[in-house]
N, CA, C and O of each residue as an XYZ file, in Angstrom:
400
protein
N     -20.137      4.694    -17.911
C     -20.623      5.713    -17.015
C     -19.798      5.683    -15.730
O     -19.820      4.695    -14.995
N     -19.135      6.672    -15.486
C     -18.443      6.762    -13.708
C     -19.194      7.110    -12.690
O     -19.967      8.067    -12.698
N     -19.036      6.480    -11.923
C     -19.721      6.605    -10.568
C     -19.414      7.393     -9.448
O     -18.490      6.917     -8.788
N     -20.059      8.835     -8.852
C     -19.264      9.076     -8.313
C     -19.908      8.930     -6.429
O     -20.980      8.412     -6.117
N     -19.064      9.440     -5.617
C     -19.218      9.977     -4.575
C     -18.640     10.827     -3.576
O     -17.451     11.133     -3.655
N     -19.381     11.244     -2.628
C     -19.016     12.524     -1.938
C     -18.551     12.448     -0.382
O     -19.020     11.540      0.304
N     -17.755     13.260      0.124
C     -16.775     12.985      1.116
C     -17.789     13.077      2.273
O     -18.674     13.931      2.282
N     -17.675     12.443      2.949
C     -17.855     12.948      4.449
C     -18.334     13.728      5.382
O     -19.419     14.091      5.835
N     -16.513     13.975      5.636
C     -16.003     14.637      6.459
C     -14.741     15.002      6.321
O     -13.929     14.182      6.748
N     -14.338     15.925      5.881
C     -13.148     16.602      5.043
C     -11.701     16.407      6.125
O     -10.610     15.905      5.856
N     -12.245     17.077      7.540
C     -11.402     17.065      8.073
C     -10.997     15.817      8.801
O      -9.962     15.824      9.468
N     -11.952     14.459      8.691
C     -11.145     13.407      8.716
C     -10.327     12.893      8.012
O      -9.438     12.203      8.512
N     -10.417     13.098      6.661
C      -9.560     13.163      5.343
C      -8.150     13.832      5.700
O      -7.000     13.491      5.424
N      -8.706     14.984      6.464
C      -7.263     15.991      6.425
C      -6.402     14.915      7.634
O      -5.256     14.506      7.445
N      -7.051     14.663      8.592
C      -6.216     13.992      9.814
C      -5.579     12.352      8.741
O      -4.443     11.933      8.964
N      -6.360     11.739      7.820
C      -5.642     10.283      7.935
C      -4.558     10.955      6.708
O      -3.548     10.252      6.673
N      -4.516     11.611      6.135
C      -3.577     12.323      5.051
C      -2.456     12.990      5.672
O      -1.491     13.173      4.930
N      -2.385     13.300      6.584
C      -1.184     14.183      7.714
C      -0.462     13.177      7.970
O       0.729     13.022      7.703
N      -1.325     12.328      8.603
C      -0.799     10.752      9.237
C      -0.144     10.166      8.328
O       0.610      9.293      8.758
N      -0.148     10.381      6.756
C       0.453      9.550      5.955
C       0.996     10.513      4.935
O       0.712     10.390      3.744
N       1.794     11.496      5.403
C       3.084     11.867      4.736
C       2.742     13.312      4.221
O       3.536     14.048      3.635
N       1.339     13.624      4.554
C       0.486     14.682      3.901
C       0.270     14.572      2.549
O       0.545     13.590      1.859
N      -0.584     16.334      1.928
C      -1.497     16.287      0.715
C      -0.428     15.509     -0.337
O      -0.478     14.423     -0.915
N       0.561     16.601     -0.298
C       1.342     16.013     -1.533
C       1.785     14.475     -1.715
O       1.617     13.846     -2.760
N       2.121     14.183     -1.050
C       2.874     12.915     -1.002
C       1.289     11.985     -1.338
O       0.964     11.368     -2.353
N       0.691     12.154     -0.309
C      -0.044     11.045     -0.214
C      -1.215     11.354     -1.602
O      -1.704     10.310     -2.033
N      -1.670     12.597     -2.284
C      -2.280     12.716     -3.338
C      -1.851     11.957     -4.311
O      -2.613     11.411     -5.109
N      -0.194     11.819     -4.342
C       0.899     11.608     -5.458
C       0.714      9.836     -5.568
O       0.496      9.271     -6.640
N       0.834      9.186     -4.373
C       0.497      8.145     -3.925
C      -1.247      7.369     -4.424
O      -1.420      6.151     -4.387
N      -2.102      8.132     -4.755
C      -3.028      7.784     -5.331
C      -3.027      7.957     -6.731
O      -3.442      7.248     -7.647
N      -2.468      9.061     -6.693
C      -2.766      9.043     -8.547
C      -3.706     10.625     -8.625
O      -4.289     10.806     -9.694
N      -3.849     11.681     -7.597
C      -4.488     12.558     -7.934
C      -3.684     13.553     -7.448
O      -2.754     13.369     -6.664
N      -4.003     14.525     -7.868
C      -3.219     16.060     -7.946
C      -3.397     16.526     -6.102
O      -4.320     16.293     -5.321
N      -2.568     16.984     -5.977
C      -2.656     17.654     -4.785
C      -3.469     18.702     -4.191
O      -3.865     18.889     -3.040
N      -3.674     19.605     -5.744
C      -4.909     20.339     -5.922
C      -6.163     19.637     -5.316
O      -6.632     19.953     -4.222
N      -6.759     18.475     -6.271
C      -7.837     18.061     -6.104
C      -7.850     16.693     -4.884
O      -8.787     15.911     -4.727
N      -6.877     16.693     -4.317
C      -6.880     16.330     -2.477
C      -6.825     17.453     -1.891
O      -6.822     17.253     -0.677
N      -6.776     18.624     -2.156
C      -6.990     20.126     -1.297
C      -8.796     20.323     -1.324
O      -9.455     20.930     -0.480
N      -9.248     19.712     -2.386
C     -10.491     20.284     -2.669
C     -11.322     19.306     -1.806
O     -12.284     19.762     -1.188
N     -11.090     18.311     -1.743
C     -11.516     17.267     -1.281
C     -11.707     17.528      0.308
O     -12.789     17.298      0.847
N     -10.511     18.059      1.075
C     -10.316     18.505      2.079
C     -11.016     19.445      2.463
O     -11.752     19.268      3.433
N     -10.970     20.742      1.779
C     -11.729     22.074      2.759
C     -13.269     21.473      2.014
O     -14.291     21.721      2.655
N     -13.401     20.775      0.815
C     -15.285     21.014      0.465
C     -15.574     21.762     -0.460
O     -16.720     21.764     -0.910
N     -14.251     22.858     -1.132
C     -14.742     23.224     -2.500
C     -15.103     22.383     -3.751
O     -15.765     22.833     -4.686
N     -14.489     20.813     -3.673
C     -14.775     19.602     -4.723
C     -15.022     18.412     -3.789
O     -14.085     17.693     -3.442
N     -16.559     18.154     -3.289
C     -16.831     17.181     -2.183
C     -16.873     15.355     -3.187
O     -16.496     14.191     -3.053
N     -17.484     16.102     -3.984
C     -17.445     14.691     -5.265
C     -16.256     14.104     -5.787
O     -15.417     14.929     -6.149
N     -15.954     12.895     -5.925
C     -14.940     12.498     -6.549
C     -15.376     10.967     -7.123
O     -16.310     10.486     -6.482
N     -14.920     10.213     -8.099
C     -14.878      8.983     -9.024
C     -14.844      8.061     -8.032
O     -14.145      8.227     -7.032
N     -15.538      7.091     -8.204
C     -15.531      6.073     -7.249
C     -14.114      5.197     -7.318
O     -13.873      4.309     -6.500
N     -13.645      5.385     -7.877
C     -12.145      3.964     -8.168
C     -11.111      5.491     -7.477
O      -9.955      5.298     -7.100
N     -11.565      6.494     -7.432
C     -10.463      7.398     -6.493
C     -10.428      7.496     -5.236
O      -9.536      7.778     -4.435
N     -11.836      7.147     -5.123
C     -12.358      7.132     -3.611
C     -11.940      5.501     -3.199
O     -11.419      5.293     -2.103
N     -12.148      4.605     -3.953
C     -11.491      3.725     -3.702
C      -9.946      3.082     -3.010
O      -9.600      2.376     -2.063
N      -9.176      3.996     -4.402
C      -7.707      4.250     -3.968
C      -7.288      4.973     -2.787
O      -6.290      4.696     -2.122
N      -8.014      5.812     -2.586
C      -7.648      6.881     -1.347
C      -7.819      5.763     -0.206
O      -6.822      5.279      0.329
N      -9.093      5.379      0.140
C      -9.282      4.382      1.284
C      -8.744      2.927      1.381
O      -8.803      2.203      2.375
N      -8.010      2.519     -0.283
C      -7.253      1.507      0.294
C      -5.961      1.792      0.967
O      -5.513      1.132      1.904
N      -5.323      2.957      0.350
C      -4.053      3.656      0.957
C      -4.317      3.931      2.339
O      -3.232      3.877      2.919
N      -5.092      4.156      3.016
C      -5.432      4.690      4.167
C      -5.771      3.428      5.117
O      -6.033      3.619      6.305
N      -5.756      2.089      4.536
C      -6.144      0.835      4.698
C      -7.773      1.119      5.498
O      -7.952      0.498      6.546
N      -8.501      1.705      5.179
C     -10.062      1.664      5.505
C     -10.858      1.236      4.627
O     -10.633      0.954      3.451
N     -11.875      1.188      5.262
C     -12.728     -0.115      4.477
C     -14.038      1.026      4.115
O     -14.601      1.841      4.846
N     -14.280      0.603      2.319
C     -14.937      1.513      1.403
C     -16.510      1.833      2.355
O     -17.304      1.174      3.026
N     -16.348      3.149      1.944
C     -17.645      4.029      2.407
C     -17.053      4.791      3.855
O     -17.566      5.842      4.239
N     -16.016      4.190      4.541
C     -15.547      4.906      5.462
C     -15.589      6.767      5.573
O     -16.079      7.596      6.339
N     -14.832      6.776      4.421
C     -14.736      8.591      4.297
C     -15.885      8.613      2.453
O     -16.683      9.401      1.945
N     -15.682      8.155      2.324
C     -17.181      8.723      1.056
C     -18.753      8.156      1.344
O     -19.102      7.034      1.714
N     -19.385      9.081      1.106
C     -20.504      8.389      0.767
C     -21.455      7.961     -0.609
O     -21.459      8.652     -1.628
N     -21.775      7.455     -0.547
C     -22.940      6.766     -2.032
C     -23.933      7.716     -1.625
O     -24.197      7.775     -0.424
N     -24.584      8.541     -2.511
C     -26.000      9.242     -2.818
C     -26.784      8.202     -3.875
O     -28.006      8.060     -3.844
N     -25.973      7.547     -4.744
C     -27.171      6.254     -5.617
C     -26.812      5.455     -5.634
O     -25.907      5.395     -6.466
N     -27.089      3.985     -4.775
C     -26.389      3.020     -4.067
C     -26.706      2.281     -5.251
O     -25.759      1.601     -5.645
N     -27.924      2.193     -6.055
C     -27.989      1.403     -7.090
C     -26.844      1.464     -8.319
O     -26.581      0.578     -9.132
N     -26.193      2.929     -8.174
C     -25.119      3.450    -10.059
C     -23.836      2.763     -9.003
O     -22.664      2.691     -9.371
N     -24.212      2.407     -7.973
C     -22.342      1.998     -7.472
C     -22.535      1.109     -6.313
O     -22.448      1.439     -5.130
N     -22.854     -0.253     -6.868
C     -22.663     -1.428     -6.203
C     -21.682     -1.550     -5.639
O     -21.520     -1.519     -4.419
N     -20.624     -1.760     -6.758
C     -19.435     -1.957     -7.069
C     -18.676     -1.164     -5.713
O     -17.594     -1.599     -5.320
N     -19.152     -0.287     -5.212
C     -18.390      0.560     -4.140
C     -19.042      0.080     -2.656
O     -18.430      0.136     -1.589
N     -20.283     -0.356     -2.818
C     -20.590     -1.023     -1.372
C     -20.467     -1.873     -0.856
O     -20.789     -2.258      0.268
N     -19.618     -2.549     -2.218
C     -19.213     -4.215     -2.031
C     -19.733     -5.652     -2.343
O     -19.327     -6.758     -1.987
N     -20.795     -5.246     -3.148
C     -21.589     -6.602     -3.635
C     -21.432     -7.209     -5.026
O     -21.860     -8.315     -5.357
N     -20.518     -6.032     -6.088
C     -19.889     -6.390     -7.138
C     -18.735     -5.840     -7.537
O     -18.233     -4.798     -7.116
N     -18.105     -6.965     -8.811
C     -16.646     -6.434     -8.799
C     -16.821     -5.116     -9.629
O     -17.884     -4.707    -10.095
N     -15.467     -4.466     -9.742
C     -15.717     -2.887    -10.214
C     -16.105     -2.821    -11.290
O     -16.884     -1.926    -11.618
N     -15.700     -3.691    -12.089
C     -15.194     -3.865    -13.791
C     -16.501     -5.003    -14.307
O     -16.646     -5.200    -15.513
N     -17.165     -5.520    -13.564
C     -18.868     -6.396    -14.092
C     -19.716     -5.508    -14.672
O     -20.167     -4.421    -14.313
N     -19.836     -6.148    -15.584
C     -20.760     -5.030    -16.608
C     -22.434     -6.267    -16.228
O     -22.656     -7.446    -16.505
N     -23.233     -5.212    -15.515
C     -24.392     -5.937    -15.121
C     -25.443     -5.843    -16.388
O     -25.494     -4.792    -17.028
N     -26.215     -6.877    -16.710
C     -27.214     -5.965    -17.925
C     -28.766     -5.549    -17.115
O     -29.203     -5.690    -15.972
N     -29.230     -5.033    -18.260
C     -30.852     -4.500    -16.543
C     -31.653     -5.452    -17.203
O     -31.635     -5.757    -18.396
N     -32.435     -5.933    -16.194
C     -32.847     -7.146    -16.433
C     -34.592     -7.066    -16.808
O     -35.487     -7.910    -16.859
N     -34.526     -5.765    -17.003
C     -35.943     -5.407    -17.475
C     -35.808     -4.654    -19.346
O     -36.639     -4.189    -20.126
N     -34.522     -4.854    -19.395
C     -34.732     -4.376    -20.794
C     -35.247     -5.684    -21.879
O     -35.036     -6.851    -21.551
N     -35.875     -5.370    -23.068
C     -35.965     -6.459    -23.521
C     -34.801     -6.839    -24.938
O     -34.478     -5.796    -25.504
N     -34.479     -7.475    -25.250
C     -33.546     -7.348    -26.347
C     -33.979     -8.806    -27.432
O     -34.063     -9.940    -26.962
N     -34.178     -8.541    -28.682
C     -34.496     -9.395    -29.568
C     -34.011    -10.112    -30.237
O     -33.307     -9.692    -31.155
N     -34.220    -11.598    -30.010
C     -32.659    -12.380    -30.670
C     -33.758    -12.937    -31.703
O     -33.329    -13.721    -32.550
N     -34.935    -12.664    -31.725
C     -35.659    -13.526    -32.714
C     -35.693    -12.668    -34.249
O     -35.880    -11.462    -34.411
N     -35.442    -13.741    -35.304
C     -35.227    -12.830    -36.601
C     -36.699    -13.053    -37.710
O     -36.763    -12.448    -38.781
């Protein structure tokens, strides 16, 4: 399941992205289309994958949640900093039957 979250504040996005070579370059630099760092920017696509939102703010050297926010802090630990990305947690209320 991907986790996602939603920007901000677009036009702080737009200022640390100028600062670093602009859309293209610096979209290219993450791994996403320039398109969908345009969208990101004006607010027509405020949502984005948490490991993008990730990448964007390590490039930007800011520290996660800076420019995204979490709407379900529980589906994305992993982004607030209390687990690694890739820990597969189990829920600890399910029951599972090892008895035969």
């Amino acid at each position: 399941m991907t986790a996602y979250v939603r920007i901000r504040n677009g036009e702080v996005l737009r200022t640390y992205v100028e600062a670093h070579g602009g859309q293209v370059l610096f979209a290219a630099r993450c791994g996403i289309s320039a398109q969908r760092m345009s969208q990101l920017i004006t607010g027509t696509g405020p949502v984005v994958a948490v490991r993008n939102a990730m990448t964007i703010e390590d490039e930007l050297g800011l520290r996660y949640g800076f420019l995204f926010r979490a709407d379900e802090a529980d589906l994305i630990r992993h982004y607030l900093g209390d687990s690694p990305v890739d820990e597969v947690v189990e829920d600890p209320t399910s029951t599972s039957s090892t008895e035969e």
